[in-house]
Backbone atoms as SQL, in Angstrom:
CREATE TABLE atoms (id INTEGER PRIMARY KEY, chain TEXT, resi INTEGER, resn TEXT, atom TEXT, x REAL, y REAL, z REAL);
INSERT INTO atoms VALUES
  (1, 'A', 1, 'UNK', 'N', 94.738, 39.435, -107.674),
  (2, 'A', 1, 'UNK', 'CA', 94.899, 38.948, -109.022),
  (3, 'A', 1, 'UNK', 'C', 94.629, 37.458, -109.015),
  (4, 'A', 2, 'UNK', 'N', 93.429, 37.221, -109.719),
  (5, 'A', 2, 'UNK', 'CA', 92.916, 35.592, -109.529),
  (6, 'A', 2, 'UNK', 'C', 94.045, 34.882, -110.913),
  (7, 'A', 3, 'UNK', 'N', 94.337, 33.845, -110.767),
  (8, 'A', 3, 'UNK', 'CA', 94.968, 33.043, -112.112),
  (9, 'A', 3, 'UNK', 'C', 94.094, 32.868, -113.229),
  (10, 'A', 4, 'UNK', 'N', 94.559, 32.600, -113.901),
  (11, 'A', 4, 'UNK', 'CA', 94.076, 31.867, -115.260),
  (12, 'A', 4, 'UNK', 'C', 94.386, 30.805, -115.664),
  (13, 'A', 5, 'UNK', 'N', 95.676, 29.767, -114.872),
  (14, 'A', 5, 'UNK', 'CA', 96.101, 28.642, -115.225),
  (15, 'A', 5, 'UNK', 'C', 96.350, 27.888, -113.913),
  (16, 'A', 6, 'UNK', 'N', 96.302, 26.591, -114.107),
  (17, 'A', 6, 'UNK', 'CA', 96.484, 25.723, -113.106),
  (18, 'A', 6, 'UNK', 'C', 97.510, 24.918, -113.256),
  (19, 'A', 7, 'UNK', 'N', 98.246, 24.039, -112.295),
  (20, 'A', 7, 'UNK', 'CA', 99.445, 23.485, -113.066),
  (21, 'A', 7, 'UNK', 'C', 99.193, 21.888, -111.954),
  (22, 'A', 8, 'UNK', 'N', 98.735, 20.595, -113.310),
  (23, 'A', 8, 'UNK', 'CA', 98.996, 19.397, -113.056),
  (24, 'A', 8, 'UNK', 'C', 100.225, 18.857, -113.562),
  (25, 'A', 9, 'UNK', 'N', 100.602, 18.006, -112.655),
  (26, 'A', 9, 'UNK', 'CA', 102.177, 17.554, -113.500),
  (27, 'A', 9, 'UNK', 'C', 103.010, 17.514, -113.798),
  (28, 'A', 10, 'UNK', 'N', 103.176, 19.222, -113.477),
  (29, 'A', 10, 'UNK', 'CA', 103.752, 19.797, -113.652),
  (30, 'A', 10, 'UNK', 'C', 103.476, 20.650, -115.540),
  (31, 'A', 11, 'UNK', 'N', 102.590, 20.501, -115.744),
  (32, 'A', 11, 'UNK', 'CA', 102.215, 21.018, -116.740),
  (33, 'A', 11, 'UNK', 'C', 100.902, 22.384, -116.482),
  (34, 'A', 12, 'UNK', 'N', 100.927, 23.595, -117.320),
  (35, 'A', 12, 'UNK', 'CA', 99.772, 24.301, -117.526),
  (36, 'A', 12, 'UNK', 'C', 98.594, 24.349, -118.122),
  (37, 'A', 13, 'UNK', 'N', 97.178, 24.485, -117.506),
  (38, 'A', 13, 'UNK', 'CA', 96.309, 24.193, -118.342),
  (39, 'A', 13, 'UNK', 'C', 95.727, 25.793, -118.079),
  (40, 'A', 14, 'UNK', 'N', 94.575, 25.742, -118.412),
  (41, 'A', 14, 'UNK', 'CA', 93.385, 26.680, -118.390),
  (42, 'A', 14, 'UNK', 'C', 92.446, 26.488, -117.404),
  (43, 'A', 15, 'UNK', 'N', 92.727, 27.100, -116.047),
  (44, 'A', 15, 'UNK', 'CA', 91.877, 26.850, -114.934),
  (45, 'A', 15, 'UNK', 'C', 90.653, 27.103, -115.078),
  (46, 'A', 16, 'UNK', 'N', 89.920, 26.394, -114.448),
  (47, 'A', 16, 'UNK', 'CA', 88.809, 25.929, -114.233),
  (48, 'A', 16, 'UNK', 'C', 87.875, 27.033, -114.209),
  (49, 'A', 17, 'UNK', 'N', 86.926, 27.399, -115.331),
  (50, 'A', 17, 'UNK', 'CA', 86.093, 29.172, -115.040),
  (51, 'A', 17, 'UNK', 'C', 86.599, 30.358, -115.802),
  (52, 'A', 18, 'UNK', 'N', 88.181, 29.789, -116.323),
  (53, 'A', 18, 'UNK', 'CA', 88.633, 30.887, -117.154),
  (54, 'A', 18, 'UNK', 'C', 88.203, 30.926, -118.865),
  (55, 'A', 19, 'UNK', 'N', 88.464, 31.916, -118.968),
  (56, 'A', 19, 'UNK', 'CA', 87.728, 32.169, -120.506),
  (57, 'A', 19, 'UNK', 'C', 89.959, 31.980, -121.203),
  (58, 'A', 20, 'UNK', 'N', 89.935, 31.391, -122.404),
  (59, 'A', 20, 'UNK', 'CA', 91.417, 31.112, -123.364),
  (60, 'A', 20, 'UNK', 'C', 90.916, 32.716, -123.242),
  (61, 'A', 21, 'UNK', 'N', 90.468, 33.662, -124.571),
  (62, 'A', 21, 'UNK', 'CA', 90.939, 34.487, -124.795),
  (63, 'A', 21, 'UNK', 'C', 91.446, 35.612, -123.573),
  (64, 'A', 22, 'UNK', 'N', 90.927, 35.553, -122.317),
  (65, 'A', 22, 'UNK', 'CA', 91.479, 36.924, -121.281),
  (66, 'A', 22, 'UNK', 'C', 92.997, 36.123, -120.975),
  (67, 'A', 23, 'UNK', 'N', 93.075, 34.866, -120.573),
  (68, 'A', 23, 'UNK', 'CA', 94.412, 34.047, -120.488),
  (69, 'A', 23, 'UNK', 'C', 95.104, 34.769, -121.392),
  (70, 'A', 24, 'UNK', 'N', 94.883, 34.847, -122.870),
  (71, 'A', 24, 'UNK', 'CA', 95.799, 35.224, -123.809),
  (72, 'A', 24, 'UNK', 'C', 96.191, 36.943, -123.454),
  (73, 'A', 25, 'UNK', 'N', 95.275, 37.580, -123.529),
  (74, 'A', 25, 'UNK', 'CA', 95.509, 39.233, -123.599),
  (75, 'A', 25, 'UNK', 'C', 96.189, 39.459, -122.006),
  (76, 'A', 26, 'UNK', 'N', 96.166, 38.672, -121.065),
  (77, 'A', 26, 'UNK', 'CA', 97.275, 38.626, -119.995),
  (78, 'A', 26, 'UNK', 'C', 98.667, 38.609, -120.553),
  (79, 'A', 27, 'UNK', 'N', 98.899, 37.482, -120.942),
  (80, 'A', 27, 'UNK', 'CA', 100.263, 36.677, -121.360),
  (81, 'A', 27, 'UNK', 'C', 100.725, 37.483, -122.262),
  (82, 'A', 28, 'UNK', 'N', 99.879, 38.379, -123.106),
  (83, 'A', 28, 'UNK', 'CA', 100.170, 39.550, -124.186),
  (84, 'A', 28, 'UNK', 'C', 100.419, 41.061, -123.899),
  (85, 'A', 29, 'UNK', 'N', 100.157, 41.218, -122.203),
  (86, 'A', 29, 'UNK', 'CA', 100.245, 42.198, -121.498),
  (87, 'A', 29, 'UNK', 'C', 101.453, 42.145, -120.632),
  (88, 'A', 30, 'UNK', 'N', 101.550, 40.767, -120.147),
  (89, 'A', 30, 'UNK', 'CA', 102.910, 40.416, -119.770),
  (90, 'A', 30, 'UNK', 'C', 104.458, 40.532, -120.669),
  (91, 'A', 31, 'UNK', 'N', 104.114, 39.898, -122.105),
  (92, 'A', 31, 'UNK', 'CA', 104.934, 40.184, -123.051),
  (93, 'A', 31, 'UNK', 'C', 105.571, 41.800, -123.188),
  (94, 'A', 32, 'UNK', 'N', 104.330, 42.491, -123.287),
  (95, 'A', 32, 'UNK', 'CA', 104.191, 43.806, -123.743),
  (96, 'A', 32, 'UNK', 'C', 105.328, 44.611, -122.650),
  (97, 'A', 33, 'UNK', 'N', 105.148, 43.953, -121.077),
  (98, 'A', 33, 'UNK', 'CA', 105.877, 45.167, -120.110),
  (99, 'A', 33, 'UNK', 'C', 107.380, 44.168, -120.484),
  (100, 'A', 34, 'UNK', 'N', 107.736, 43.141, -120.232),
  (101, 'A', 34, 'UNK', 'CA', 108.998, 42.476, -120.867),
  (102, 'A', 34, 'UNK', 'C', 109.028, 43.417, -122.138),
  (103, 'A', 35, 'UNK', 'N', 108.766, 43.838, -123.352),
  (104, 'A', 35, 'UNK', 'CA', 109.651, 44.768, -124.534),
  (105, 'A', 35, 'UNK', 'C', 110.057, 45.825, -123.728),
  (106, 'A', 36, 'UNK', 'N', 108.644, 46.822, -123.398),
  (107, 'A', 36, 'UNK', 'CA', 108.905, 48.377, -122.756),
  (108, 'A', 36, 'UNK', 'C', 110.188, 47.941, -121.679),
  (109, 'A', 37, 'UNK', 'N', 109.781, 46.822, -120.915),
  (110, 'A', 37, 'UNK', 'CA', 111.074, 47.407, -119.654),
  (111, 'A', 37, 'UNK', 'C', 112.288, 47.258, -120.750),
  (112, 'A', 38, 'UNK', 'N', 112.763, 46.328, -121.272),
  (113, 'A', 38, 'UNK', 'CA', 114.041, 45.810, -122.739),
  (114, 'A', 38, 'UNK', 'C', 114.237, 46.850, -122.898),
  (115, 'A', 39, 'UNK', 'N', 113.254, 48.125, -123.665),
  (116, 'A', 39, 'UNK', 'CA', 113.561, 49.286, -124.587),
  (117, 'A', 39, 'UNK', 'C', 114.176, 50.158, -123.690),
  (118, 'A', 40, 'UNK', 'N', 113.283, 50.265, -122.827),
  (119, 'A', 40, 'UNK', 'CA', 113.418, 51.476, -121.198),
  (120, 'A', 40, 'UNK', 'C', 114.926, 51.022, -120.710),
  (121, 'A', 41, 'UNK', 'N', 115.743, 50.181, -120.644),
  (122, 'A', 41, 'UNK', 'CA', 117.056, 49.546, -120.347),
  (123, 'A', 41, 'UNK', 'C', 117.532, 50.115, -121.080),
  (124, 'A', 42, 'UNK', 'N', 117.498, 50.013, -122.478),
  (125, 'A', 42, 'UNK', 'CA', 118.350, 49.858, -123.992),
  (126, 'A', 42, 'UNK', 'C', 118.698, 51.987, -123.546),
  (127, 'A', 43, 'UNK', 'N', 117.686, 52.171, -123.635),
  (128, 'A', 43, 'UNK', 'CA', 117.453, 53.683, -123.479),
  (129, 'A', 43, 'UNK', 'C', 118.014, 54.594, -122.589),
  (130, 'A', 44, 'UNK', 'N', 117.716, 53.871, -121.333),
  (131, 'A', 44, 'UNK', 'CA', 118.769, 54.338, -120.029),
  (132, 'A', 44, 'UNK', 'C', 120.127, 53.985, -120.199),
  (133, 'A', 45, 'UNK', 'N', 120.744, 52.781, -120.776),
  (134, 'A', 45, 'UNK', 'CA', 122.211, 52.657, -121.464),
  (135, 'A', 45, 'UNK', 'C', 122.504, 54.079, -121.942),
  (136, 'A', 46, 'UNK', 'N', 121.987, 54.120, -123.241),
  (137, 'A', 46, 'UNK', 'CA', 122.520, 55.047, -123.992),
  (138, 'A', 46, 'UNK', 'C', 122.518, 56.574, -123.387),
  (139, 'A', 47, 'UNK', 'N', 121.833, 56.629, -122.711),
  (140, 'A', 47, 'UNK', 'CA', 121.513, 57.830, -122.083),
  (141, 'A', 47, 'UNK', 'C', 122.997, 58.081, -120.619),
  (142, 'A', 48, 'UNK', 'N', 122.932, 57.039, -120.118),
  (143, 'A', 48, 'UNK', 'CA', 124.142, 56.943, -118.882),
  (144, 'A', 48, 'UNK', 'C', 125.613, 57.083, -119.957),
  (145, 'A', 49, 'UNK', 'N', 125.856, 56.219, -121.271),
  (146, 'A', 49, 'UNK', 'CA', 127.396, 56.397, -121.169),
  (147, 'A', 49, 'UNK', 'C', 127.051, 57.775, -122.080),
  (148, 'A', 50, 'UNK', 'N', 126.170, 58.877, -122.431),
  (149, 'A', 50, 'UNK', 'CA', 126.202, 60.204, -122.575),
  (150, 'A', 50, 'UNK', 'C', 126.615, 60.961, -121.459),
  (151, 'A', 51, 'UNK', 'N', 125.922, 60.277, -120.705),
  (152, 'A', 51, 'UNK', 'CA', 126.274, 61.195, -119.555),
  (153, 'A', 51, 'UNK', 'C', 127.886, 60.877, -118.854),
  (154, 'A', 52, 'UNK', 'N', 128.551, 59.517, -119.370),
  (155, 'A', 52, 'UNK', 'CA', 129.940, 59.073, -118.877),
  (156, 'A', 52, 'UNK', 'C', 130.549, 59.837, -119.864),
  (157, 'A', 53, 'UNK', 'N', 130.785, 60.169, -120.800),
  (158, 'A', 53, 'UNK', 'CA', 131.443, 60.473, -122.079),
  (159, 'A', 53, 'UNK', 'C', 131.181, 62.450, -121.525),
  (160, 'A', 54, 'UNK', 'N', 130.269, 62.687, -120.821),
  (161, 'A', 54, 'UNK', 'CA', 130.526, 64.250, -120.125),
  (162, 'A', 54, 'UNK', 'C', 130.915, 64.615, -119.172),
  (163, 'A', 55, 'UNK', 'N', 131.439, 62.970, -118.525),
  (164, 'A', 55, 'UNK', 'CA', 131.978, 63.324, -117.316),
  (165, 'A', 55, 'UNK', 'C', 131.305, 63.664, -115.838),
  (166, 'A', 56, 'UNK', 'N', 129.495, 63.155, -116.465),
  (167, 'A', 56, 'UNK', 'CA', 129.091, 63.481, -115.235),
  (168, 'A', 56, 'UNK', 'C', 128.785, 62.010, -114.533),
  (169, 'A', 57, 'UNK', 'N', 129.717, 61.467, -114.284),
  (170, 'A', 57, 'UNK', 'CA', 129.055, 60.310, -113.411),
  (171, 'A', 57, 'UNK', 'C', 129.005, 60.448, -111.958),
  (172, 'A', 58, 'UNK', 'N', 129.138, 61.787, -111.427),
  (173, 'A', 58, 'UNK', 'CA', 128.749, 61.605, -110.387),
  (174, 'A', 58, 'UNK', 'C', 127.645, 63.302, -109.860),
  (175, 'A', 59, 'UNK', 'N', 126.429, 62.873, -110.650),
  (176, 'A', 59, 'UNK', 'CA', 125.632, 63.957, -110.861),
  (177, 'A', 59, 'UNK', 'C', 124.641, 62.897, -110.278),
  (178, 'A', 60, 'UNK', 'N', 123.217, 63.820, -110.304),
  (179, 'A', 60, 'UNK', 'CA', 122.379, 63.649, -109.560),
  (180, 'A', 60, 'UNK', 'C', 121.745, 62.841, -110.623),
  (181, 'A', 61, 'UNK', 'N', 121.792, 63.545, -112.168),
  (182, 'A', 61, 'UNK', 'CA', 121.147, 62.443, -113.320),
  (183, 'A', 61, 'UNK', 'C', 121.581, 61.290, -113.584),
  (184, 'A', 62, 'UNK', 'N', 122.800, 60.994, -113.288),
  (185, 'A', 62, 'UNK', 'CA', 123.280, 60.085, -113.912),
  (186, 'A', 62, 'UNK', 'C', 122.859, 59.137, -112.759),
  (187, 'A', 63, 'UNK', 'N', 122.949, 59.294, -111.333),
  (188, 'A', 63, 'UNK', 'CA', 122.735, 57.803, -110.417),
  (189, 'A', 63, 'UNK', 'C', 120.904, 57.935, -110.408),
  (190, 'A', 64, 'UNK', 'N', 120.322, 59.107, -110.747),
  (191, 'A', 64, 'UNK', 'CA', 119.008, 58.782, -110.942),
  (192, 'A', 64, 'UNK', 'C', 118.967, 57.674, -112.029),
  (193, 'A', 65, 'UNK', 'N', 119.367, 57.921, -113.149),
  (194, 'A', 65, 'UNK', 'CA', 119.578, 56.982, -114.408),
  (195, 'A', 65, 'UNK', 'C', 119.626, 55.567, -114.298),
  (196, 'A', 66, 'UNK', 'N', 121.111, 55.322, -113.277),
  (197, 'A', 66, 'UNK', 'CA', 121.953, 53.909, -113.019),
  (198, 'A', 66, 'UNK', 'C', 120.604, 53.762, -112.545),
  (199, 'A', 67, 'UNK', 'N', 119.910, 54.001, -110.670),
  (200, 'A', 67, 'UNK', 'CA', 118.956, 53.025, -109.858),
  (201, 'A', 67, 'UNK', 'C', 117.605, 52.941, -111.005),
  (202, 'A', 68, 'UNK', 'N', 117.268, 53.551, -112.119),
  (203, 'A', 68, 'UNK', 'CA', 116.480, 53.207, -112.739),
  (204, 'A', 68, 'UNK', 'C', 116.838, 52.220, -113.951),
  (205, 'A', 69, 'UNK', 'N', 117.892, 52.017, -114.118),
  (206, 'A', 69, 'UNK', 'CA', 118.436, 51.035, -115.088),
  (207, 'A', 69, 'UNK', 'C', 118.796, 49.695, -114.317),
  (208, 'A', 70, 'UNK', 'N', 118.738, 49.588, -112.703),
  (209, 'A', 70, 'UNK', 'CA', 119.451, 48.636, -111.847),
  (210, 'A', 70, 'UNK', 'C', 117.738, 47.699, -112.123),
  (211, 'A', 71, 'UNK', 'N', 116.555, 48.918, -111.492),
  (212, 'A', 71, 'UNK', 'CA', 115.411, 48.548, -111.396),
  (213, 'A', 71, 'UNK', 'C', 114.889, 47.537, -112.362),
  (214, 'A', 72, 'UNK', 'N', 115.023, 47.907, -113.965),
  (215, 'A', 72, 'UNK', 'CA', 114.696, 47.835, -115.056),
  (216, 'A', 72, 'UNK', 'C', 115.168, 46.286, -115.276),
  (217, 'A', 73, 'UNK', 'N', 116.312, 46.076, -114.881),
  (218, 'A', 73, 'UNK', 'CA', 117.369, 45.011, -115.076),
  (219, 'A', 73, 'UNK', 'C', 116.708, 43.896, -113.650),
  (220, 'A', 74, 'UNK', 'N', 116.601, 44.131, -112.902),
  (221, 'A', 74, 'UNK', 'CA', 116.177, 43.317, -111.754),
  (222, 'A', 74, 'UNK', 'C', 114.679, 42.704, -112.570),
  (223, 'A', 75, 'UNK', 'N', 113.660, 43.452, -112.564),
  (224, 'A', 75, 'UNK', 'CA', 112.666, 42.963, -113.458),
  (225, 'A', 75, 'UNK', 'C', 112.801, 41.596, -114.236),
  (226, 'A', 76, 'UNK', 'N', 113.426, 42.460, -115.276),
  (227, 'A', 76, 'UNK', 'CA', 113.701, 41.502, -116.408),
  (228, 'A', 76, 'UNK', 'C', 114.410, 40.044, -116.166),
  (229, 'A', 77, 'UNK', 'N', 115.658, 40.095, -115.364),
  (230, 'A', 77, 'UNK', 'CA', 116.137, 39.458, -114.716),
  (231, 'A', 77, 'UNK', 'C', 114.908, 38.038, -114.080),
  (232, 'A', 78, 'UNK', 'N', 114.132, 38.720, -113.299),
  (233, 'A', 78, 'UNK', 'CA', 112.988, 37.898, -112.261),
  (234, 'A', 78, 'UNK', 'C', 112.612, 37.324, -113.332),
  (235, 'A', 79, 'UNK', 'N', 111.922, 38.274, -114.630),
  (236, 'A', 79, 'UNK', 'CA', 111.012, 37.071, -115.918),
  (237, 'A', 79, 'UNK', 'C', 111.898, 36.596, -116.420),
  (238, 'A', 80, 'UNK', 'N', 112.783, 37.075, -116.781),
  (239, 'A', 80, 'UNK', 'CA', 113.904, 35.763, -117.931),
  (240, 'A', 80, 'UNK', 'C', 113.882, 34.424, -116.867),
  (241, 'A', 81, 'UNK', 'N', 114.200, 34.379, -115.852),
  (242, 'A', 81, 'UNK', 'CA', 114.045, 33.412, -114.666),
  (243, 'A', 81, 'UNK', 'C', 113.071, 32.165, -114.787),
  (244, 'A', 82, 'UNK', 'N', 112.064, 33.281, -114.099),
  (245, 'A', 82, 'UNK', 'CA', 110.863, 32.468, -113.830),
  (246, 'A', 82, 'UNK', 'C', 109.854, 32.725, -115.340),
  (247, 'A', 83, 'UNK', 'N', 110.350, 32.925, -116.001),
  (248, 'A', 83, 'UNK', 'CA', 108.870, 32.984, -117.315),
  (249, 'A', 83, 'UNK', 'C', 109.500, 32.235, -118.662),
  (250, 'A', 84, 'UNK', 'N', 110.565, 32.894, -119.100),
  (251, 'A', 84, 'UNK', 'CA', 111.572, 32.848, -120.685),
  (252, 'A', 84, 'UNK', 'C', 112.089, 31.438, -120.430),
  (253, 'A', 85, 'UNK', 'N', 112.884, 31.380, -118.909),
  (254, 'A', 85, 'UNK', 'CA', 113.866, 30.399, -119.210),
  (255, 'A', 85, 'UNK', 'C', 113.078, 28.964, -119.011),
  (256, 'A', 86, 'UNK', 'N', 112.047, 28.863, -118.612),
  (257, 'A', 86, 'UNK', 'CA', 111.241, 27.750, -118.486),
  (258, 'A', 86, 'UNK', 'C', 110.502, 27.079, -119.489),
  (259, 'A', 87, 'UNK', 'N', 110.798, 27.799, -120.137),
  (260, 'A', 87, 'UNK', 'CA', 109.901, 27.502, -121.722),
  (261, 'A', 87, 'UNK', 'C', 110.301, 25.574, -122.371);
């Protein structure tokens, strides 16, 4: 995966050879998996305390559920980090 930005100054520009618009439909593809993973979280919530409220928390769905909601959360976690909170 080649970049699209370079950083003087600590500032970002538009490296050298790159075209603005593919820069953009990146950063818009990046956005895009930040909602889905958000929703995919929001979703696995609701779905785990169904499955707490039946008493199955210790089923095979429900810790499939949790390590895919741990996953989901680690992600997001890394970009809020390094992407959101730098703004």
């Amino acid at each position: 995966m080649g970049r699209y930005t370079s950083t003087a100054n600590g500032s970002y520009q538009l490296a050298e050879g790159c075209i603005l618009e593919d820069a953009l439909a990146r950063l818009g593809r990046l956005e895009d998996l930040y909602e889905s993973l958000s929703a995919q979280r929001e979703g696995l919530s609701q779905a785990l305390g169904q499955l707490r409220a039946a008493g199955k928390t210790r089923s095979y769905q429900f810790k499939e559920k949790m390590a895919q909601k741990l996953i989901c959360s680690n992600v997001l976690d890394a970009l809020q980090e390094k992407v959101w909170d730098k703004a």
